[in-house]
C-alpha positions in Angstrom: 0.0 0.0 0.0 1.5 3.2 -1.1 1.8 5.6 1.9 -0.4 8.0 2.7 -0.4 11.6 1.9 -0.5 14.2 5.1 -3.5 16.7 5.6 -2.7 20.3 4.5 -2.5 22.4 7.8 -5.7 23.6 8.8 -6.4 27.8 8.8 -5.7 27.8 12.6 -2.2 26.1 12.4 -1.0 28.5 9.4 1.2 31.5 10.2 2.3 34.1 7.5 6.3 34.3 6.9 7.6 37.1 8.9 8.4 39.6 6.3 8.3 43.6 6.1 5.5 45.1 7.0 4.0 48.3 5.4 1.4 51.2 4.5 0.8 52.6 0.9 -0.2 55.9 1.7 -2.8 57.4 -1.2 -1.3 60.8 -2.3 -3.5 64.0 -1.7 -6.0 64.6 -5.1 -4.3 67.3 -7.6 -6.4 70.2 -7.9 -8.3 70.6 -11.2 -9.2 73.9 -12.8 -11.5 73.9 -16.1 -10.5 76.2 -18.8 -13.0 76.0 -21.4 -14.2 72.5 -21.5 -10.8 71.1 -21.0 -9.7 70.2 -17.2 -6.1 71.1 -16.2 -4.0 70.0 -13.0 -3.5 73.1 -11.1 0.5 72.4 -9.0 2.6 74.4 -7.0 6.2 74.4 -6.8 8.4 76.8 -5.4 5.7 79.2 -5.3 5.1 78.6 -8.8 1.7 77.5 -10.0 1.6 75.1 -13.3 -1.9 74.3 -15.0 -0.8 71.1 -17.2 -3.4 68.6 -19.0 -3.3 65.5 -19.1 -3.0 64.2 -22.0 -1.1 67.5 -23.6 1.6 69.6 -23.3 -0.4 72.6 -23.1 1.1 74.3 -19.6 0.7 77.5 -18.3 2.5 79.0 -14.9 2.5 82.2 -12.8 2.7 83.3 -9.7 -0.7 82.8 -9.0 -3.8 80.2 -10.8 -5.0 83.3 -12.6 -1.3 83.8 -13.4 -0.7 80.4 -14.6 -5.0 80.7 -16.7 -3.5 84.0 -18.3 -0.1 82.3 -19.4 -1.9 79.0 -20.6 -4.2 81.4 -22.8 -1.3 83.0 -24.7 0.5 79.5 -25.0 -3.1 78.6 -26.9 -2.9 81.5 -28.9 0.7 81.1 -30.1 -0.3 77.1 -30.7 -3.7 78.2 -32.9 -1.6 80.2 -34.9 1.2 77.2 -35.4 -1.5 74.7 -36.0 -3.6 76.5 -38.0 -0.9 76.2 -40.9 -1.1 72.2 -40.6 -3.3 70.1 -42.6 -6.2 68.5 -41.0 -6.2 66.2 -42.3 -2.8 64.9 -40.9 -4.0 65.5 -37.5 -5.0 62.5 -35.3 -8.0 62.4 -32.9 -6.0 64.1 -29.9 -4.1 66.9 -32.2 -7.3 67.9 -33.3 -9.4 67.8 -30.1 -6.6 70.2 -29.2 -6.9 72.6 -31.6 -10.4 72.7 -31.0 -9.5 73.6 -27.6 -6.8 76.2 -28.6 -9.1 78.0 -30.8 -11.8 78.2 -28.2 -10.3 79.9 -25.7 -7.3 81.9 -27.7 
């Protein structure tokens, strides 16, 4: 007769390996604004305040939010007027949700 295979422990008998023990801490939210329809991250640093999307590379800064709106503004309007020479149809879905967004508000 072959011999015959052990029980697995039971829940009470089974102890986790010590190992290291820690706590993933969830950052603090980052501040939105909306400008137009679009939303932006609104950061500090150094006193500095940044409104960046997401997805672009659309940024503004100041020295204060409205600072940092007025900046983004005139970065739109400079971008309009670069994109506005580009073919549309050699824009993807993003590049022209973009523009959209540029010409709204510049």
């Amino acid at each position: 007769m072959p011999p015959r295979a052990s029980s697995p422990p039971s829940p009470e008998d089974w102890k986790p390996e010590p190992g290291p023990t820690f706590t993933v801490e969830k950052e603090p939210a980052t501040p939105r604004i909306r400008v137009g329809r679009e939303v932006f991250f609104l950061e500090v640093e150094d006193g500095t305040y940044y409104l960046r999307h997401p997805a672009w590379s659309l940024m503004g800064s100041g020295d204060s939010p409205l600072a940092a709106e007025k900046d983004l503004r005139v970065e739109a309007e400079e971008l309009a007027e670069v994109m506005a020479d580009m073919p549309l149809g050699s824009l993807d879905y993003q590049a022209l949700k973009l523009y959209r967004f540029v010409l709204s508000i510049s």
